[in-house]
MIKOLPA-159807 format. One record per residue (C-alpha): residue in three letters; x, y, z. Coordinates in steps of 0.5 Angstrom, whole numbers, plus 2048, in hexadecimal, padded with zeros to 3 digits. Example, Ala and Ser with C-alpha at 12.3 -4.5 7.8 and 13.67 -1.06 7.14 Angstrom:
! residues 2
+--------+-----+-----+-----+
| residu |   X |   Y |   Z |
+--------+-----+-----+-----+
|    ALA | 819 | 7F7 | 810 |
|    SER | 81B | 7FE | 80E |
+--------+-----+-----+-----+
//
This chain:
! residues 399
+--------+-----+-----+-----+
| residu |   X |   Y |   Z |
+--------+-----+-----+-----+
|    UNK | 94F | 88D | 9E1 |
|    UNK | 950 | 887 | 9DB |
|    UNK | 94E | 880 | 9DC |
|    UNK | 951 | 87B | 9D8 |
|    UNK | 957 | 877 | 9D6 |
|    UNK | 95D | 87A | 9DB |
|    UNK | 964 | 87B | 9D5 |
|    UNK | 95F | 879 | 9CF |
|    UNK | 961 | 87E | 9CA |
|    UNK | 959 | 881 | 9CB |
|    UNK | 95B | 884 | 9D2 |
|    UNK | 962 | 885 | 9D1 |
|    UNK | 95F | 889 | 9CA |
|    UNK | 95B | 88D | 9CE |
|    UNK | 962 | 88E | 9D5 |
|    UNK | 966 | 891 | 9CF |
|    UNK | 961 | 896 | 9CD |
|    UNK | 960 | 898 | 9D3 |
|    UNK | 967 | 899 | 9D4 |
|    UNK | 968 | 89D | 9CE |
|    UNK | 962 | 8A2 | 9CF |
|    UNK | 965 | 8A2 | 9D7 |
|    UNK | 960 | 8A0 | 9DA |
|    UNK | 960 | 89B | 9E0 |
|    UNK | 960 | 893 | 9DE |
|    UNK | 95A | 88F | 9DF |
|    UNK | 957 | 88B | 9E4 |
|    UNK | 957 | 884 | 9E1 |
|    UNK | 953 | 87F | 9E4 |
|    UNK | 954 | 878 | 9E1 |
|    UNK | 94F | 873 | 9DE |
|    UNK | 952 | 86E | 9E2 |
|    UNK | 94F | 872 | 9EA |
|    UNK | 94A | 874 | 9E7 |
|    UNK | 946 | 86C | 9E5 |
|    UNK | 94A | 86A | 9EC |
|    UNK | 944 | 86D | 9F0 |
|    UNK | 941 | 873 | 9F3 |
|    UNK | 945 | 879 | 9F5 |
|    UNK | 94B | 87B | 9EF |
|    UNK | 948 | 881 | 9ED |
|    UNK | 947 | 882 | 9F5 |
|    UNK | 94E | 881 | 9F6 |
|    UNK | 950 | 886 | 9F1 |
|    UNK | 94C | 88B | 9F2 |
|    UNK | 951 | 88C | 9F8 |
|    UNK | 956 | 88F | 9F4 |
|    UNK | 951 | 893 | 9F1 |
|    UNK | 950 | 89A | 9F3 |
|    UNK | 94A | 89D | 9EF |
|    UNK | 944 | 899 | 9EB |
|    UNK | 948 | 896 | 9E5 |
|    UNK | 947 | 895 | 9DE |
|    UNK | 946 | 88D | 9DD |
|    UNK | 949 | 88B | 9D6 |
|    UNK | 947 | 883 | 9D5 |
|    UNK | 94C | 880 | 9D0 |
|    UNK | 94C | 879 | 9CC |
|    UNK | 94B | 873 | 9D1 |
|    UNK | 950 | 86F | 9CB |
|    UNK | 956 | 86D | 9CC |
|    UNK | 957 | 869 | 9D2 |
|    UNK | 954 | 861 | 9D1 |
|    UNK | 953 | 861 | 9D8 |
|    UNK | 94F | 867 | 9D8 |
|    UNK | 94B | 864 | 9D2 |
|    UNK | 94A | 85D | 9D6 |
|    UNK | 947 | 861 | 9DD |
|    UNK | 942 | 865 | 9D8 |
|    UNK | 940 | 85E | 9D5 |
|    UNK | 93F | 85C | 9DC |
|    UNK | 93B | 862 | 9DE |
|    UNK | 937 | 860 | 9D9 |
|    UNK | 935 | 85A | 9DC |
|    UNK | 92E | 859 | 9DD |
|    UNK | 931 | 856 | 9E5 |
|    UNK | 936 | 85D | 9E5 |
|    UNK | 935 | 85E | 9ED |
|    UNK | 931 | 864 | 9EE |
|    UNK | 932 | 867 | 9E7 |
|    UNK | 92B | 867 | 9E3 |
|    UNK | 92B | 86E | 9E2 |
|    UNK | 929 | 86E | 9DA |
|    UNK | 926 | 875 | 9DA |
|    UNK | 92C | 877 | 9D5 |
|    UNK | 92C | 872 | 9D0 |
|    UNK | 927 | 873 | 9CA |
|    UNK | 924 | 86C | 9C9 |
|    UNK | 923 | 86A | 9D0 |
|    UNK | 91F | 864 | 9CE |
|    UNK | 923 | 862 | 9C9 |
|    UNK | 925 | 85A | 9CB |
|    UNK | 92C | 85A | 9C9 |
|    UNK | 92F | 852 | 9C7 |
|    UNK | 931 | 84D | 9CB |
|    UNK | 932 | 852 | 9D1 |
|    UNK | 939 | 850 | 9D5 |
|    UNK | 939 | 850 | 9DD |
|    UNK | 93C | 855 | 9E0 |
|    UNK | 942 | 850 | 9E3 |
|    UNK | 943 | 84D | 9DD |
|    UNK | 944 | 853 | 9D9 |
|    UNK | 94A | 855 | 9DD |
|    UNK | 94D | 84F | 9DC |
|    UNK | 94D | 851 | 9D4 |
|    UNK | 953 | 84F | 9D1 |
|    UNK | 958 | 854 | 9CD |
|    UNK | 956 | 853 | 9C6 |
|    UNK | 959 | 858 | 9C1 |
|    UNK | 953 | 85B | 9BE |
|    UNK | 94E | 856 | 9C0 |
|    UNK | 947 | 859 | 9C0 |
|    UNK | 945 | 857 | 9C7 |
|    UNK | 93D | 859 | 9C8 |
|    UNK | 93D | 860 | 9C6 |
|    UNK | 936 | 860 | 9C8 |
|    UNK | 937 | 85E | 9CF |
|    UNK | 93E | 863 | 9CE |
|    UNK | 938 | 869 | 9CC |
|    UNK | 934 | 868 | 9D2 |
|    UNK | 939 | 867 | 9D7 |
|    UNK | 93C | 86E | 9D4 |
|    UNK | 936 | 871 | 9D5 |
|    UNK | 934 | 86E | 9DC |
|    UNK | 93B | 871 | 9DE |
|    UNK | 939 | 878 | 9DB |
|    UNK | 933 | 879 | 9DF |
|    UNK | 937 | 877 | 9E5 |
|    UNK | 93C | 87C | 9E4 |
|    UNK | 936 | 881 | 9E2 |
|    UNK | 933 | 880 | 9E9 |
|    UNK | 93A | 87F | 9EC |
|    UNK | 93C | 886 | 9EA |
|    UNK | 935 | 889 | 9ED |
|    UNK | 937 | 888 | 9F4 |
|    UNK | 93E | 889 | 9F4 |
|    UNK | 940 | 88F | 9EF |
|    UNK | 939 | 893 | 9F1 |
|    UNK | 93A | 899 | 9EB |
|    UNK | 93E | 894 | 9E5 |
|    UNK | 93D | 894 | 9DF |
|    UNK | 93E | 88F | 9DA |
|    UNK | 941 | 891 | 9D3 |
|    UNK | 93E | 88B | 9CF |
|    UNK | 937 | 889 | 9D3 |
|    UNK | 938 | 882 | 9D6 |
|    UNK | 930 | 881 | 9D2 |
|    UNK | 932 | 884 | 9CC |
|    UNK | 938 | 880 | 9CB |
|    UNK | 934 | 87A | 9CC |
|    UNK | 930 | 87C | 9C7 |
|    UNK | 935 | 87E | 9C2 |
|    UNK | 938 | 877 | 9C3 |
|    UNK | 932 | 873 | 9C0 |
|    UNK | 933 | 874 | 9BA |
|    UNK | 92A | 873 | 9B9 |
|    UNK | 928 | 877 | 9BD |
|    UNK | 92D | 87D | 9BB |
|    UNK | 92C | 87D | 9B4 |
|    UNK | 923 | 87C | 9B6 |
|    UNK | 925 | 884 | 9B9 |
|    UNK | 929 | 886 | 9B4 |
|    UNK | 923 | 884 | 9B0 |
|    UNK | 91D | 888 | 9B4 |
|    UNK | 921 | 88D | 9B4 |
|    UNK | 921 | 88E | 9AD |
|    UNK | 929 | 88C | 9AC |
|    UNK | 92B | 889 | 9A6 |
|    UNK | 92D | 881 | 9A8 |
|    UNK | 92D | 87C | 9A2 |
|    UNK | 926 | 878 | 9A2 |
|    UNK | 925 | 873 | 9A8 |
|    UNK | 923 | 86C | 9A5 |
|    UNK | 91C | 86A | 9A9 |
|    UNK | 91B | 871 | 9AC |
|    UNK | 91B | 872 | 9B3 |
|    UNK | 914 | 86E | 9B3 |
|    UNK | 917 | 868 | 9B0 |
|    UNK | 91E | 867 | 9B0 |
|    UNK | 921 | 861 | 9AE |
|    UNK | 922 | 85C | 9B4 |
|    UNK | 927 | 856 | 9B0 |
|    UNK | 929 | 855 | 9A9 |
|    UNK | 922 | 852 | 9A6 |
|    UNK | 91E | 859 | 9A8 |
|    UNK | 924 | 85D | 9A6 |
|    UNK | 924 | 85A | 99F |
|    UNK | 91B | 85B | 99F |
|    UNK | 91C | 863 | 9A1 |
|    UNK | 921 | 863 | 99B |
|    UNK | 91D | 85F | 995 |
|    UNK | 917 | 864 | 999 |
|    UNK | 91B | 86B | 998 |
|    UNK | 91F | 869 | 992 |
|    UNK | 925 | 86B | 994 |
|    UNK | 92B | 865 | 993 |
|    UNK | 931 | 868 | 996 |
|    UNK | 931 | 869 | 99E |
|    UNK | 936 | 86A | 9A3 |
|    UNK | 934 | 866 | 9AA |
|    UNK | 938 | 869 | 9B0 |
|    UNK | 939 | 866 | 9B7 |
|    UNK | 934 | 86B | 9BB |
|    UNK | 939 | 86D | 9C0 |
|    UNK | 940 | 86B | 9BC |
|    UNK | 945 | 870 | 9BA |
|    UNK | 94B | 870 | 9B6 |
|    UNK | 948 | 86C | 9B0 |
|    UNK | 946 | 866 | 9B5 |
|    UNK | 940 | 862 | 9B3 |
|    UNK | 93F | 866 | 9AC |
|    UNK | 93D | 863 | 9A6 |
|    UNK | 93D | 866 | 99F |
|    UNK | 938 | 860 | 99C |
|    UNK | 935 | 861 | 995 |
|    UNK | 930 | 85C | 991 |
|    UNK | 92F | 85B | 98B |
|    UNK | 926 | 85C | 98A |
|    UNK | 927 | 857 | 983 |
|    UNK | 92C | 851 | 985 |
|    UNK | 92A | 852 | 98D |
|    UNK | 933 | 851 | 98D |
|    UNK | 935 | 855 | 994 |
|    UNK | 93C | 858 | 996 |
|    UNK | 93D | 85A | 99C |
|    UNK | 943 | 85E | 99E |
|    UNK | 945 | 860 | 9A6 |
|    UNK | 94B | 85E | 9AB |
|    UNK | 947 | 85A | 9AE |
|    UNK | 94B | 853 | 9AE |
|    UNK | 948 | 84C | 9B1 |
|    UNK | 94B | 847 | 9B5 |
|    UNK | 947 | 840 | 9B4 |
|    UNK | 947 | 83A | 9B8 |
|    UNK | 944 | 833 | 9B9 |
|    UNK | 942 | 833 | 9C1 |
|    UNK | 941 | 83A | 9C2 |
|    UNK | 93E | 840 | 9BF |
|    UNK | 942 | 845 | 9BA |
|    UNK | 947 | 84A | 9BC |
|    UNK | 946 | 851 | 9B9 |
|    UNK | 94B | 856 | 9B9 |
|    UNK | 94E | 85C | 9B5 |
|    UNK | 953 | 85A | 9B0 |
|    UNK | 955 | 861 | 9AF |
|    UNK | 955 | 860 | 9A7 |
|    UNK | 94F | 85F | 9A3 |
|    UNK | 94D | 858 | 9A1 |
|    UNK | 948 | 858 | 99B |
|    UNK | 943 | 852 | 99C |
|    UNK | 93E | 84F | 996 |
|    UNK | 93C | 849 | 999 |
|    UNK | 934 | 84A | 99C |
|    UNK | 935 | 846 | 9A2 |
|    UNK | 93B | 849 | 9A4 |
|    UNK | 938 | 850 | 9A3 |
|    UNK | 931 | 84D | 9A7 |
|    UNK | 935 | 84B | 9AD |
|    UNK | 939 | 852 | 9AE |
|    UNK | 933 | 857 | 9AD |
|    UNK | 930 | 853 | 9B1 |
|    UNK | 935 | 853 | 9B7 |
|    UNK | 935 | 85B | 9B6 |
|    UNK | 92D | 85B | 9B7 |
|    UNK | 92E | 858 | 9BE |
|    UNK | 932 | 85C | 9C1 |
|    UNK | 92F | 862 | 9BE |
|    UNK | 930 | 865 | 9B6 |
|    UNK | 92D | 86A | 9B2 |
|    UNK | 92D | 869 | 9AA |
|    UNK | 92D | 86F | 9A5 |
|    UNK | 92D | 871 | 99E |
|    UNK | 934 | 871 | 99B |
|    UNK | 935 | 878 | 998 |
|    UNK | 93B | 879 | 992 |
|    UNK | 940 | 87B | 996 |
|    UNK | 943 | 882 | 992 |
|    UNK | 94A | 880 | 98F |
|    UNK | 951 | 883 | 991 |
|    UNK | 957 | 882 | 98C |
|    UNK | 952 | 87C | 98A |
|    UNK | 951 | 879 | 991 |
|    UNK | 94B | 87A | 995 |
|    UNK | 94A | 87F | 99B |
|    UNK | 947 | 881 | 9A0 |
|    UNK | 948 | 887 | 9A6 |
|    UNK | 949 | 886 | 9AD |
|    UNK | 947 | 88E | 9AF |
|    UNK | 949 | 890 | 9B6 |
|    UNK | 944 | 894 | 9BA |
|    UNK | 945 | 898 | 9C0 |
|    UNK | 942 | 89E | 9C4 |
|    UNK | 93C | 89E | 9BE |
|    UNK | 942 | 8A0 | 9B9 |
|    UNK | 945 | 89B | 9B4 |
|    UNK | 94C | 89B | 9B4 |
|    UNK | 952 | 894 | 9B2 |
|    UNK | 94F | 890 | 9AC |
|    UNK | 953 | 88A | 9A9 |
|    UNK | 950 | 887 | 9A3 |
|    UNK | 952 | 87F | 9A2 |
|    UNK | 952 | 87C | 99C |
|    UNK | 952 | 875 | 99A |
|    UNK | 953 | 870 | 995 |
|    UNK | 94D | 86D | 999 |
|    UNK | 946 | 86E | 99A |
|    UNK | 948 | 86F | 9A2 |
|    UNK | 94C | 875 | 9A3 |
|    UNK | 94E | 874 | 9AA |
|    UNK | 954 | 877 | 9AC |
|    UNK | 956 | 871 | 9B0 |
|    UNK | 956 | 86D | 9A9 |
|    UNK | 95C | 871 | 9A7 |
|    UNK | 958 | 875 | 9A3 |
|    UNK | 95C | 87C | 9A0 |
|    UNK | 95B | 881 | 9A4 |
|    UNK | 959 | 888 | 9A0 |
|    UNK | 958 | 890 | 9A1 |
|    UNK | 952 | 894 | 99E |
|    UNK | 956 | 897 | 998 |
|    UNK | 95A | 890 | 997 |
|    UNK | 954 | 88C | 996 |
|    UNK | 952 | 891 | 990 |
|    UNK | 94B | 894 | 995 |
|    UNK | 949 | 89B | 993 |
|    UNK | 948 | 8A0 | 998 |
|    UNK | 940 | 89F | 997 |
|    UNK | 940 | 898 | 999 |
|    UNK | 945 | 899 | 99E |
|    UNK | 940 | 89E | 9A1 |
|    UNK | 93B | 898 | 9A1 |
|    UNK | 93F | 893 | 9A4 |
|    UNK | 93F | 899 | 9AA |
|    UNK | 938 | 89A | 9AA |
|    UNK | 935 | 893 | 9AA |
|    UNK | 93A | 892 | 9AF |
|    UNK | 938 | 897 | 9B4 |
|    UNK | 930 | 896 | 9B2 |
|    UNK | 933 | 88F | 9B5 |
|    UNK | 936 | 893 | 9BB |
|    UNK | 930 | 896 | 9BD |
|    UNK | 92D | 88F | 9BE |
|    UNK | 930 | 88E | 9C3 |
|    UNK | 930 | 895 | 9C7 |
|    UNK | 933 | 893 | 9CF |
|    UNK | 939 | 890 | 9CA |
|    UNK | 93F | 895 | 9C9 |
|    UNK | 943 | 891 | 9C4 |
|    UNK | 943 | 88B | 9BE |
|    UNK | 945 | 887 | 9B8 |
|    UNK | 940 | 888 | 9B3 |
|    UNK | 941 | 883 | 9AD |
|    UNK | 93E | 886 | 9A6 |
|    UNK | 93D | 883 | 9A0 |
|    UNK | 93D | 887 | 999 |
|    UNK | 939 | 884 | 994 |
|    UNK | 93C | 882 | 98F |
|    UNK | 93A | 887 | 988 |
|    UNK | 934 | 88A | 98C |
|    UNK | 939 | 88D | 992 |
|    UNK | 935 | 88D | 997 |
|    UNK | 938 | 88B | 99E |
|    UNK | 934 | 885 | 9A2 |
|    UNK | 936 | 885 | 9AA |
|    UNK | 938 | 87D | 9AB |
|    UNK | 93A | 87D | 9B3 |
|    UNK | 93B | 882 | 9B8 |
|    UNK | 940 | 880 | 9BD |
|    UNK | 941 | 884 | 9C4 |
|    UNK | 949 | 882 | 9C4 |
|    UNK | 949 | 882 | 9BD |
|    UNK | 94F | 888 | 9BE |
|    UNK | 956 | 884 | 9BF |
|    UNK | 958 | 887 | 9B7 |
|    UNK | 95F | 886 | 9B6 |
|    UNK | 964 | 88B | 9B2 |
|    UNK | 95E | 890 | 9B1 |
|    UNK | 95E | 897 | 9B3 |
|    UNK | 958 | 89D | 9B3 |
|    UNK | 959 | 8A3 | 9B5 |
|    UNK | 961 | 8A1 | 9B6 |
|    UNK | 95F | 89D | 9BC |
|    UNK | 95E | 896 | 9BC |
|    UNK | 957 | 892 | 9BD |
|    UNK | 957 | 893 | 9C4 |
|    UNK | 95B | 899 | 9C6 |
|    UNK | 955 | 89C | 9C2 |
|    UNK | 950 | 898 | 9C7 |
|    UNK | 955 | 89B | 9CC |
|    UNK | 955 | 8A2 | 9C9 |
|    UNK | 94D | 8A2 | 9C8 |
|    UNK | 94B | 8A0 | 9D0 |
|    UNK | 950 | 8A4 | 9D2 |
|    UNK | 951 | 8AC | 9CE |
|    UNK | 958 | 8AA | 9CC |
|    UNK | 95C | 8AB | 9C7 |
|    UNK | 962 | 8A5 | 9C4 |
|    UNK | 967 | 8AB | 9C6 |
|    UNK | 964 | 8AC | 9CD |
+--------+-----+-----+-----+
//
């Protein structure tokens, strides 16, 4: 059973594999039923046979998916304050939204609409579907647990356990002690570090949305700031902050102030910003598949940018293409699947590692739970998920 976006290019991936291993199709259960009420998982379950294999894929996609999470996240959402699963519970969050003014959000392309208030209604619908699946489906299990898929989309908490875990991760700025909270703490913990070079990420953003690569000059006190992050201002009302799709380079203090800023309140997390190893003179990194405890597809993404997010319209690479030797590749597998064990009720992520520029040593940056929609790369022959497919269910591609 997949819950997700119904003909998105995640569920009919996975409806494709299938087909080509010969195995029956997915019982696919929308987002839309799923945030309408009780009882979608419940309805399914009647065409289901026997206890099924539960796979979550991305929420994103669907605008109005995106405004029912955000009103699910409201502090008046009718009977859903359940934050067991959400790593920062208390975490107050900016200028909350109603839940009935949350679903009369206008369509605004690539406005960032309360991406705080977005994660909390996530994870409350993530322990809604936990406890749903406990009585309906007795006996299911779930590939990605619901809890551990909360976890891996705040950035903070994720790269804390990868830290007490003894996974490589570029230095946290402040520490989990005494993270920055705005722009004035995070340029005190950078003087107090010595480190001036940082990226400052959105907690729970994906597809380089709320980065900034930001960088300051420890003689002349002069500021850049790179990220995709556009600002709309206004004379009567607040300003509107969203995903340009570019990047934009700002240099003025106060302009770089105010979007930290807004970044803090709905969640950030600001690390140390590492030398990226060059590929054909671009900077690069590796989103590196792994599922079933083995590492499989691999793309390297070089940019001209220090943000190599392949939505950017970075080049996209294979290991032998970007110049990787076969011992950093099989350091890349490695520090992926110390990653993995991290999250042991998981069966599959995308795990972004960095190789550092001269010494090559791999840092893991993020871990995303549908991190494994890889376009035009195969392993094993088989594309990203009919290797999924093979690996849950003992085929072969010529099955």
């Amino acid at each position: 059973m997949v819950i997700g976006q119904p003909g998105d290019k995640r569920t009919e991936g996975i409806q494709s594999a299938l087909a080509k291993l010969a195995l029956p199709p997915a019982v696919v259960v929308s987002y839309a039923d799923v945030l309408q009420g009780e009882g979608a998982l419940t309805r399914a379950a009647q065409a289901l046979e026997s206890p099924p294999l539960l796979r979550l894929e991305s929420p994103g996609g669907s605008f109005q998916t995106e405004k029912a999470l955000i009103a699910l996240g409201a502090p008046d959402a009718a009977g859903e304050g359940d934050d067991t699963l959400h790593p920062l519970p208390d975490h107050p969050g900016s200028c909350p939204l109603s839940a009935s003014s949350a679903l009369r959000l206008p369509e605004l392309p690539g406005v960032l609409h309360h991406p705080g208030q977005w994660f909390r209604g996530y994870c409350r619908l993530l322990a809604k579907l936990r406890r749903e699946a406990e009585t309906a489906l007795p006996g299911a299990t779930w590939l990605n647990d619901p809890k551990e898929i909360a976890l891996m989309t705040d950035k903070r908490r994720t790269q804390e356990a990868l830290t007490l875990a003894g996974v490589a991760v570029p230095r946290i700025i402040g520490g989990a002690a005494a993270p920055p909270t705005d722009y004035e703490t995070l340029r005190e913990a950078m003087a107090a570090e010595g480190i001036y070079r940082v990226f400052v990420k959105l907690a729970s953003g994906s597809a380089a949305s709320g980065v900034i690569a930001y960088q300051v000059n420890p003689v002349t006190g002069a500021e850049i700031a790179m990220t995709t992050i556009g600002v709309e201002r206004y004379v009567t009302r607040p300003p509107v902050y969203y995903n340009s799709g570019k990047l934009k380079r700002y240099t003025e203090s106060g302009e770089i102030a105010a979007i930290v800023n807004w970044l803090y309140k709905h969640g950030a997390h600001a690390e140390q910003w590492i030398a990226k190893r060059r590929a054909g003179g671009l900077a690069s990194d590796i989103r590196q598949l792994v599922a079933g405890g083995k590492a499989g597809h691999a793309v390297v993404r070089a940019s001209k940018t220090p943000v190599t997010n392949l939505h950017l319209r970075s080049q996209r690479m294979d290991a032998d293409e970007a110049g990787l030797s076969t011992e950093v590749q099989e350091q890349v597998q490695r520090i992926a699947l110390q990653t993995s064990a991290v999250f042991p009720y998981s069966f599959s992520m995308g795990i972004d590692v960095l190789v550092s520029e001269g010494a090559q040593r791999c840092y893991v940056t993020d871990v995303n739970p549908f991190g494994d929609l890889l376009y035009g790369v195969r392993h094993e022959g088989l594309t990203p998920y009919e290797w999924e497919m093979a690996l849950l269910f003992g085929r072969s591609g010529g099955a």
